[in-house]
C-alpha positions in Angstrom: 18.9 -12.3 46.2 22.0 -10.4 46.1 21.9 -9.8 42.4 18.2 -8.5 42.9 19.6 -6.1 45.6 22.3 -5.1 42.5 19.9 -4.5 40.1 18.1 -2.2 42.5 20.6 -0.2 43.7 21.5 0.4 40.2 18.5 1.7 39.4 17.9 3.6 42.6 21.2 5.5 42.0 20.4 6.1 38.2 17.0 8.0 38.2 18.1 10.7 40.9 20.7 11.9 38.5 17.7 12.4 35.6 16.5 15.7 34.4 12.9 15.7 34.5 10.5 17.5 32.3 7.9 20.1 34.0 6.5 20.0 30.5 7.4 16.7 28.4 7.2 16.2 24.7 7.1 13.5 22.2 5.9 11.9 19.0 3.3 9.4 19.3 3.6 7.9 15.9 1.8 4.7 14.1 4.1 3.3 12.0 4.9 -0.1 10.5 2.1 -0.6 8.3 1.8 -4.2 6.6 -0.1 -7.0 5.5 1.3 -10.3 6.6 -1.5 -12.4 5.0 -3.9 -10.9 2.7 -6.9 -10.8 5.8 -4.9 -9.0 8.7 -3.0 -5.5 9.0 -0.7 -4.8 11.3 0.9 -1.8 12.6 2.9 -0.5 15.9 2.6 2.3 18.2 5.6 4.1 19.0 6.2 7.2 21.6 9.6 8.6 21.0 10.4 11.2 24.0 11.8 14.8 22.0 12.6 17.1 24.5 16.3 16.3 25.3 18.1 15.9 27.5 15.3 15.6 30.1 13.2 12.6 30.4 9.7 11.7 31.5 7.8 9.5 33.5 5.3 7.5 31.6 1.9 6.6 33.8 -0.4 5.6 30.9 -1.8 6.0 27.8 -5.7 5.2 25.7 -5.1 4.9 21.9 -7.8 5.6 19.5 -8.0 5.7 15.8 -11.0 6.7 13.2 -10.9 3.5 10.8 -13.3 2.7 8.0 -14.8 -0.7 8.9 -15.7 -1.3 4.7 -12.3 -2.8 4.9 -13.8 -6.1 6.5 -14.8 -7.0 2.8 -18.1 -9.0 3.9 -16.5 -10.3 6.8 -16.0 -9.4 10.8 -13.7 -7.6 11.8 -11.2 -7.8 14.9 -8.7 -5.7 16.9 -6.3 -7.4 18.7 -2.4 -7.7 19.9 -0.1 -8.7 17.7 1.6 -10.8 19.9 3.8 -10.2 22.8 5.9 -6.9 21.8 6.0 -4.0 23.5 9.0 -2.4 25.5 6.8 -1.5 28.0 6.6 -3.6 31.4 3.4 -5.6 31.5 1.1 -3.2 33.9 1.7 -0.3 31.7 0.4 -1.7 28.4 -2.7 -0.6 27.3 -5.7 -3.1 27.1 -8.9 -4.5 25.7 -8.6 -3.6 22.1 -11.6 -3.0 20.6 -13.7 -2.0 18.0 -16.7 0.0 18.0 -18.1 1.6 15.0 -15.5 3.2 13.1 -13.1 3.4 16.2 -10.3 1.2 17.2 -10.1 1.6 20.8 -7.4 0.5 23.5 -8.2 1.2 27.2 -5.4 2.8 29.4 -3.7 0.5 32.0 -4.1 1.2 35.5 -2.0 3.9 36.5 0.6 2.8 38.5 2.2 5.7 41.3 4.1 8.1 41.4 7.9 6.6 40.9 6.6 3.4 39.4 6.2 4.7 35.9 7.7 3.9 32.6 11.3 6.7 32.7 11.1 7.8 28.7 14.1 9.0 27.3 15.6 10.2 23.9 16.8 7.2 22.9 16.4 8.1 19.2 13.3 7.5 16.7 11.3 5.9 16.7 11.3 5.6 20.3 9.7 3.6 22.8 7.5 0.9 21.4 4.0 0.7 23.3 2.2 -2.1 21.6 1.8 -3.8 18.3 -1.7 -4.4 16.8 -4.0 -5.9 13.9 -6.7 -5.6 12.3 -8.0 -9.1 10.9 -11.6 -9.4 8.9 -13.1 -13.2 8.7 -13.2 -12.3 5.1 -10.1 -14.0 3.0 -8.6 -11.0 2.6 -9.2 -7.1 3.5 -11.3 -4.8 1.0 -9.7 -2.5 -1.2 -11.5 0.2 0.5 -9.5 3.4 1.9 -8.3 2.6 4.8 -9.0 6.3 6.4 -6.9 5.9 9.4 -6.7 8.6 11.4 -6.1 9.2 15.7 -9.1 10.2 17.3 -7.4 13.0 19.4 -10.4 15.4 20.1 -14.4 15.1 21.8 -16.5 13.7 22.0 -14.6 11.0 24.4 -13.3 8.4 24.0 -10.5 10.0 22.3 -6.5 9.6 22.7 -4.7 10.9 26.0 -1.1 10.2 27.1 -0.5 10.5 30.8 2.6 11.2 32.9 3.6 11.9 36.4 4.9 15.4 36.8 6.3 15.9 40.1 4.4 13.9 42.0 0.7 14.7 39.7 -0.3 12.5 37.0 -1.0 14.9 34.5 -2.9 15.0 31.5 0.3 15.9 28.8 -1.5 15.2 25.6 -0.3 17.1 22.5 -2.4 16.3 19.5 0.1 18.0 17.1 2.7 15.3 18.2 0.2 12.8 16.9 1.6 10.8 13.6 0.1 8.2 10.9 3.1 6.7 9.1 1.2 5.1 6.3 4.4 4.2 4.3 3.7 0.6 4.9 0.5 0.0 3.4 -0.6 -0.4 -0.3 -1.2 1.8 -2.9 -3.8 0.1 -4.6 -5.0 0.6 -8.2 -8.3 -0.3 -9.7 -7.0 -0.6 -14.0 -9.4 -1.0 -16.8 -7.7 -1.4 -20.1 -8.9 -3.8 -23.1 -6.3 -5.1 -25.3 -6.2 -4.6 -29.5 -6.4 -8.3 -30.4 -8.3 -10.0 -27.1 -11.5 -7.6 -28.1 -14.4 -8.8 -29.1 -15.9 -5.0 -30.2 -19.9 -6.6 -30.8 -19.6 -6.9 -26.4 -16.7 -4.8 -25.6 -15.2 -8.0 -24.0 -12.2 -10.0 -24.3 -12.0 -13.5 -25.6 -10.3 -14.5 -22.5 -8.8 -13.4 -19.0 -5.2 -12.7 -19.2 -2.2 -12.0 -17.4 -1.4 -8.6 -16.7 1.7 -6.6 -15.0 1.9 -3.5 -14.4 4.9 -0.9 -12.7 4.8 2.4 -11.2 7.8 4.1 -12.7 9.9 7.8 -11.5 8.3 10.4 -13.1 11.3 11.9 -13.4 14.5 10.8 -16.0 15.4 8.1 -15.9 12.1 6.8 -15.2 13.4 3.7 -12.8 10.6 0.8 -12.1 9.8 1.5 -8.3 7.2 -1.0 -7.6 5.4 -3.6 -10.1 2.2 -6.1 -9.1 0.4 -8.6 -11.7 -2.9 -9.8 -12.2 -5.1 -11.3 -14.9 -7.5 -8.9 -16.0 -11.2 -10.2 -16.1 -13.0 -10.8 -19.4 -16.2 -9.0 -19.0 -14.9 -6.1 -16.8 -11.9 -5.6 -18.5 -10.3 -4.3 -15.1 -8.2 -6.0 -12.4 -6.5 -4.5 -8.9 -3.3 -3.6 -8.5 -1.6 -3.3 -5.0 1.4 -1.8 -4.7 3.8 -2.4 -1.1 7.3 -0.9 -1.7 6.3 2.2 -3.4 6.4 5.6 -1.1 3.9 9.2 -1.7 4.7 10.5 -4.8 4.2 10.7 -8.2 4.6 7.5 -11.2 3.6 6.5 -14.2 1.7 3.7 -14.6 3.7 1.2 -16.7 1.4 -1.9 -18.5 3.0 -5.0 -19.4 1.2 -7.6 -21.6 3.3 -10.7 -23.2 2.4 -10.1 -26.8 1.2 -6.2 -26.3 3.0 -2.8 -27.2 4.2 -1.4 -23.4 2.3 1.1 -22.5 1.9 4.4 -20.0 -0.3 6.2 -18.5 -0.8 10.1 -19.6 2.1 12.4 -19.4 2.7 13.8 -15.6 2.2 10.8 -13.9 -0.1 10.2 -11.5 0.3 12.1 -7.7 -0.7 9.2 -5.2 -0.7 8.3 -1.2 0.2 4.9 0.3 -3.1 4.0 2.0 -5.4 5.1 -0.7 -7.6 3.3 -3.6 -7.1 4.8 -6.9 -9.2 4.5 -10.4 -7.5 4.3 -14.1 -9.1 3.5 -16.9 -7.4 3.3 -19.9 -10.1 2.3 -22.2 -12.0 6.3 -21.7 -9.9 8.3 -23.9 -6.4 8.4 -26.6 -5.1 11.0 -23.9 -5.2 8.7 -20.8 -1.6 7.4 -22.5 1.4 8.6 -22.8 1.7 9.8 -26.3 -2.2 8.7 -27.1 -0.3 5.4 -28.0 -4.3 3.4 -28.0 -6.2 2.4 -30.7 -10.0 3.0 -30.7 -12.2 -0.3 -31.5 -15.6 -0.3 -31.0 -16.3 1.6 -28.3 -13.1 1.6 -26.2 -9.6 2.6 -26.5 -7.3 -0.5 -26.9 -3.5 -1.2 -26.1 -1.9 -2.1 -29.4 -1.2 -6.1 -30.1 1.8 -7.3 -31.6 4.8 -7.2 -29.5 5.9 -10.4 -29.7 9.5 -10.1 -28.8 9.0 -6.8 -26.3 11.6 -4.9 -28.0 9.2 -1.7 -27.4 7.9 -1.5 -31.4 5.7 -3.6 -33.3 7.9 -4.3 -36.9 8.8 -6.6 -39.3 10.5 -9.4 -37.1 7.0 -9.7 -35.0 5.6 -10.7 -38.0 7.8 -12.8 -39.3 7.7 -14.4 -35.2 3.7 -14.7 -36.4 4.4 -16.1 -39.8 6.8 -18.7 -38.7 4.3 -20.2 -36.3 1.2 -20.1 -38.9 3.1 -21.8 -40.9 3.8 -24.6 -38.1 0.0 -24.9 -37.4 1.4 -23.8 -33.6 -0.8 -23.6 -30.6 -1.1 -23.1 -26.8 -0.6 -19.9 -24.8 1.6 -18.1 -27.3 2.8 -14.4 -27.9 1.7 -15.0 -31.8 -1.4 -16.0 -30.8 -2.8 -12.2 -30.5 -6.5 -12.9 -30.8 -6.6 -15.4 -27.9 -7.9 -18.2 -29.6 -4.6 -20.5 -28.9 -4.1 -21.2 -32.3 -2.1 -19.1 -34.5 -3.8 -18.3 -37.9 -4.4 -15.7 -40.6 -6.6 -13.4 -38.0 -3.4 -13.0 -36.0 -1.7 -12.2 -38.8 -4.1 -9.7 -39.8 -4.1 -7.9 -36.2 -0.1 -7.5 -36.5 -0.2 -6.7 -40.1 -2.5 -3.7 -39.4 -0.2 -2.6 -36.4 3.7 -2.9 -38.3 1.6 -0.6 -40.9 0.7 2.2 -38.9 4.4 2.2 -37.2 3.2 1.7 -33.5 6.3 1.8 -31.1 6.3 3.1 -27.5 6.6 6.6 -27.3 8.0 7.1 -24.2 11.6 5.9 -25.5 12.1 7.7 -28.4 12.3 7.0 -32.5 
């Protein structure tokens, strides 16, 4: 009992000496973006108080957000808590998340008196965290859809309001401006079509098999570092796979593709401008120009990454085919870099496929003769 009588004489004789705000302001920010397991995303509310050195007094807050609900890929979807954090005491959290429509909603607690609210401070971004949440579809993994999250901050209601005690008033202190998506957490994802030189069979436009893919989103500035990379085995019939990229912020990259017996190859000079958050389209196989340098071959109907970089040193020469040779010779077979038709054997049609491409000089453009 005496160290509860401490306690509050501590924090009796602490508040008097606080500078109130008549008009508090903040940053409500939702930040923290990721995807834990490939169903659920989860993300945190912060409010950090900006108005130094005065302080507030926190009475209550609803959250809403705008959401597209495609992300549940086929299944249902759910808003909930993502467990026990918050740095707010249990009465001031906000409640019953749900989901209706396209909203995510969170009810406000019950507000809570005059001198029994939450003191904010500027203790420094990103502030004072209200609740963590998720997102979780029955589905074994969320959609590649845009997420399209956005706070709902205007009518018709319900839309998000921040509450605090001014004086003695709860008072309605909302400031929409102050409102903040930090998306820098969630995926940048890439839908990639490309067909490869030797897997294509040109009579269907399809490959001979699915293979293994990798592909890196590079500077688009000298020197060009690797920022983010994701693999995937490209499908047969579609020719296309999707990319999802975690560690990469807004900006702009190349697209870097990575095959194990292929030239490397990127996208079209520029780069490409893209937002964490979004879905993006590229399809290789449309056009000569949609790679750096027109490095494709046309087969068929499509535009093809070049075969025959066997050792990845960047240009498809003389020791490829000798790499080729060597293992005709030796009647080899299995999952090999010489086997560029994707038969798993290696024969005089692979031979023919790197022949063609040590002729015509094909190297990758983007480092130079």
């Amino acid at each position: 009992m005496k160290q509860i009588c401490r306690m509050l004489f501590f924090t009796f004789s602490i508040i008097p000496g606080i500078l109130f705000s008549q008009l508090p302001e903040y940053n409500l920010t939702a930040k923290n973006f990721s995807n834990p397991v490939p169903n659920v995303l989860e993300f945190d509310i912060y409010i950090e108080h900006t108005n130094s050195p005065t302080a507030f007094e926190y009475s209550g807050g609803q959250y809403f957000f705008n959401f597209n609900p495609m992300i549940a890929n086929g299944g249902e979807l759910f808003f909930s808590f993502a467990g026990d954090t918050s740095d707010l005491p249990v009465q001031l959290r906000p409640r019953n998340p749900k989901i209706t429509g396209n909203q995510l909603q969170l009810a406000s607690n019950n507000f809570p008196g005059a001198g029994n609210g939450y003191i904010m401070t500027d203790n420094g971004s990103p502030g004072t965290r209200i609740v963590s949440m998720k997102i979780t579809t029955t589905a074994p993994a969320l959609s590649n859809d845009p997420l399209n999250f956005q706070w709902r901050n205007a009518l018709p209601d319900p839309f998000t309001k921040i509450y605090a005690y001014i004086g003695n008033v709860n008072t309605n202190v909302t400031s929409n401006a102050a409102h903040i998506i930090d998306t820098s957490g969630i995926f940048i994802t890439y839908n990639i079509k490309i067909a490869i030189d030797g897997l294509l069979r040109t009579a269907f436009s399809h490959h001979t098999r699915r293979d293994t893919v990798t592909v890196y989103l590079a500077n688009s500035v000298s020197p060009y570092n690797f920022i983010d990379s994701a693999t995937n085995i490209i499908d047969s019939l579609t020719l296309s796979a999707t990319y999802n990229f975690g560690n990469a912020v807004n900006g702009t990259y190349y697209l870097v593709i990575k095959h194990h017996n292929s030239i490397e190859t990127w996208s079209k000079a520029g780069g490409e401008n893209v937002m964490n958050g979004n879905v993006y389209n590229y399809d290789f196989t449309s056009s000569a120009a949609m790679a750096y340098g027109n490095n494709l071959v046309f087969k068929g109907s499509l535009y093809c990454i070049y075969s025959g970089d066997v050792n990845q040193d960047f240009i498809i020469d003389i020791s490829d085919l000798s790499d080729v040779d060597n293992d005709v010779y030796n009647y080899a077979s299995g999952y090999l870099a010489t086997d560029l038709n994707g038969d798993y054997v290696v024969e005089g049609r692979d031979m023919t496929i790197i022949d063609n491409n040590k002729n015509a000089f094909v190297r990758n453009p983007v480092y130079g003769d």
